[in-house]
C-alpha positions as CSV (number, residue, x, y, z in Angstrom):
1,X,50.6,37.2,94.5
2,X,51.4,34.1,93.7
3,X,54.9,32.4,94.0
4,X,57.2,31.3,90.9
5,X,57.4,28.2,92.3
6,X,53.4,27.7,92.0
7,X,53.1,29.1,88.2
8,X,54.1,26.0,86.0
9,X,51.5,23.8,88.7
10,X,49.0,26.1,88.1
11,X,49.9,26.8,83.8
12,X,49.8,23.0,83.8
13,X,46.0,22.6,85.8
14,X,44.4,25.0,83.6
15,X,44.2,25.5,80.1
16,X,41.4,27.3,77.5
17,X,39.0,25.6,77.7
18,X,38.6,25.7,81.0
19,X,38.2,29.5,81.1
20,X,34.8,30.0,79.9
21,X,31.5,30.2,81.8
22,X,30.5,33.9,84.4
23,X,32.0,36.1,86.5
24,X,29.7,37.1,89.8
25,X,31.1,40.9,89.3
26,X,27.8,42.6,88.1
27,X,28.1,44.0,84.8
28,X,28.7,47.6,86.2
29,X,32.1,46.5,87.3
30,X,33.2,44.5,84.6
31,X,36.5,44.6,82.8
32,X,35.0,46.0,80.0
33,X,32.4,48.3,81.9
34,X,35.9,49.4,83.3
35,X,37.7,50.0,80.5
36,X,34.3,51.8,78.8
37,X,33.9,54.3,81.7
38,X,37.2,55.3,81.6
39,X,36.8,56.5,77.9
40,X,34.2,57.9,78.7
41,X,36.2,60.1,81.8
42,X,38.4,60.6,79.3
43,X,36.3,62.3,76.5
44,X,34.6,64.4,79.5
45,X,37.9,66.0,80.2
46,X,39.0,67.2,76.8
47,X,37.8,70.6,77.5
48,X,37.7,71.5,73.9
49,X,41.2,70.4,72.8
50,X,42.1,68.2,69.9
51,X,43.1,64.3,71.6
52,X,43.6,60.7,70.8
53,X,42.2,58.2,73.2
54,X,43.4,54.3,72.9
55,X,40.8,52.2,74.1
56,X,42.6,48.2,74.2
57,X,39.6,46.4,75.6
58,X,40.6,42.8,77.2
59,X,37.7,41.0,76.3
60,X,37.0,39.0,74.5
61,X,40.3,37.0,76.0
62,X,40.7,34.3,78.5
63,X,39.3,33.9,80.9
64,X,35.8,34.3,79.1
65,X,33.8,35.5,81.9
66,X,30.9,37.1,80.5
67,X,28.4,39.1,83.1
68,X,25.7,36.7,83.9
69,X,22.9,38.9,81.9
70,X,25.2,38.9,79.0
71,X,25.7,34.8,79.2
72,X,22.2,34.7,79.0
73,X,21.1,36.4,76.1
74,X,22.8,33.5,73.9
75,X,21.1,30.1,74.7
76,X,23.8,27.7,74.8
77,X,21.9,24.8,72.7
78,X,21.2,26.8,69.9
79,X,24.9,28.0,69.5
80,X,26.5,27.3,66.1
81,X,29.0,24.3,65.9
82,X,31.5,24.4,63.1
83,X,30.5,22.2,60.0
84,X,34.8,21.9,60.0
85,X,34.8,20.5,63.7
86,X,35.7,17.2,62.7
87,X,37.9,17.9,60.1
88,X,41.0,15.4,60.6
89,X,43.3,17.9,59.0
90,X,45.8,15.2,56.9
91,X,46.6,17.8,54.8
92,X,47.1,21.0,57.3
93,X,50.4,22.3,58.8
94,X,48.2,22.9,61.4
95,X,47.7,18.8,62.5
96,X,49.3,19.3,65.2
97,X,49.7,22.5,66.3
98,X,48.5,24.8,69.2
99,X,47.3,21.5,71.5
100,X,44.9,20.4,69.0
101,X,45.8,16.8,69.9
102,X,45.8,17.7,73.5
103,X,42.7,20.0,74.0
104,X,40.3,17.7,72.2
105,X,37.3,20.2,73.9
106,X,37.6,22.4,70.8
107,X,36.3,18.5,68.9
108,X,33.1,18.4,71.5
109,X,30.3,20.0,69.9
110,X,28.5,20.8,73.0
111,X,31.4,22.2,74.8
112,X,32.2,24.3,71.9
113,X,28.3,25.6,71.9
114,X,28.9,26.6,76.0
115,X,32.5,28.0,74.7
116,X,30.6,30.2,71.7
117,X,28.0,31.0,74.4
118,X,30.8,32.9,76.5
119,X,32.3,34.1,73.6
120,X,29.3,35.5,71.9
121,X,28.4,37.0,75.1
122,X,31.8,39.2,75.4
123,X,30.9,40.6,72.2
124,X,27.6,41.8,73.1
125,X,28.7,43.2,76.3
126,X,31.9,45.2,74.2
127,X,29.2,46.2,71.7
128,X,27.2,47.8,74.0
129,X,30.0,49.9,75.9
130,X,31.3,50.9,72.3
131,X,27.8,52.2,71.8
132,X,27.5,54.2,75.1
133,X,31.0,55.3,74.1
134,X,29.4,56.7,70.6
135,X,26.7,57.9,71.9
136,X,28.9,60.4,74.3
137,X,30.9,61.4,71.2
138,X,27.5,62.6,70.2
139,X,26.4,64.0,73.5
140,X,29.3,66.2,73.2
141,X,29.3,67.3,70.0
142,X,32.6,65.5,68.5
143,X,30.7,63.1,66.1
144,X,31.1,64.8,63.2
145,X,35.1,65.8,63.6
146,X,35.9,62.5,65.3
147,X,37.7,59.7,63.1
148,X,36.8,56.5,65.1
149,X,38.8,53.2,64.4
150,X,37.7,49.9,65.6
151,X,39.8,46.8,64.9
152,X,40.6,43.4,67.2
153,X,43.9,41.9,66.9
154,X,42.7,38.1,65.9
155,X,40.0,36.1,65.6
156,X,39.0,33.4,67.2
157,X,38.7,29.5,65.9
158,X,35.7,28.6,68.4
159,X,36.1,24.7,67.1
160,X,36.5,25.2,63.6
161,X,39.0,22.3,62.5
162,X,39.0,20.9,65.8
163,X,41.5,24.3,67.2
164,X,40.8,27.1,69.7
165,X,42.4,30.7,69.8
166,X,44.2,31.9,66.9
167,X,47.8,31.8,65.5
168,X,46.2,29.6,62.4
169,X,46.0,31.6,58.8
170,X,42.0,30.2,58.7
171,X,39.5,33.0,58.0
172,X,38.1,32.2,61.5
173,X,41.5,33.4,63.3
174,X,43.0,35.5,60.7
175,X,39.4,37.5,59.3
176,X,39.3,40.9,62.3
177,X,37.3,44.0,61.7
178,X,38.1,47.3,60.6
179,X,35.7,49.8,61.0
180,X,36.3,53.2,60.5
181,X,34.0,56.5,60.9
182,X,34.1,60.0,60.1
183,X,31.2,61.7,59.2
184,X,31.5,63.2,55.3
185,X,34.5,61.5,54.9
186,X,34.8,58.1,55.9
């Protein structure tokens, strides 16, 4: 718990940028891992009746904790930097929007590399749990009459024009997947 009286201190201290790097929870325990196993539970249980299961993963959203072996797999020196990273924006609504001027991070290439890292990192770790999620779909025999829909809510501007987050119509924020499956049909 902490107190009201503590909040604005602490929404002041900390900002974005500032959330990315590992969590010490092994990857068994993660959020994610969490969220995963519970769909999982959850497709066990159906005992043959028709369902609907929401899965509204956290990750990837601040703080970008990744599990350390995740964090790993994406060298943070050989992350992409955005070729718009620099952009000065005189002609955007954006100029001055969402902190850009404040959280000048999101205008340090090699902070945006570690940030991409963390980022990057999330993904895979989701990607995998989606995949053990699939693949008990198939243990139990629903693939084939099971629609799946996978879609995120926003993107995420990783430095591109100098921003973070979203909330900008640039293909980086706005551009989310949509995936859908069903055997046959879709």
């Amino acid at each position: 718990y902490i107190p009201e009286s503590h909040l604005s201190s602490l929404r002041k201290k900390w900002k974005q940028p500032d959330l990315h790097g590992t969590t010490s929870i092994p990857a068994e325990h993660s959020i994610t891992a969490f969220q995963a196993k519970q769909t999982i539970a959850a497709l066990e249980r159906r005992k043959d009746q028709k369902f609907i299961i929401t899965t509204s993963f956290h990750y990837p959203h601040a703080p970008m904790l990744p599990p350390v072996k995740y964090f790993e797999m994406f060298p943070v020196d050989e992350m992409p930097v955005p070729r718009s990273i620099g952009d000065k924006m005189e002609n955007s609504p954006y100029k001055n929007t969402n902190g850009r001027q404040i959280y000048t991070e999101y205008l340090d290439a090699n902070k945006v590399q570690f940030m991409t890292a963390s980022y990057y990192a999330l993904i895979q770790e989701l990607d995998d749990w989606i995949g053990k999620i699939m693949a008990k779909l198939d243990e139990l025999n629903l693939s084939d009459n099971t629609l799946v829909i996978f879609t995120s809510d926003h993107g995420e501007m990783l430095g591109a024009h100098g921003m973070r987050e979203k909330n900008f119509f640039y293909e980086e924020s706005a551009r989310i997947p949509l995936i859908m499956r069903l055997p046959g049909k879709i």
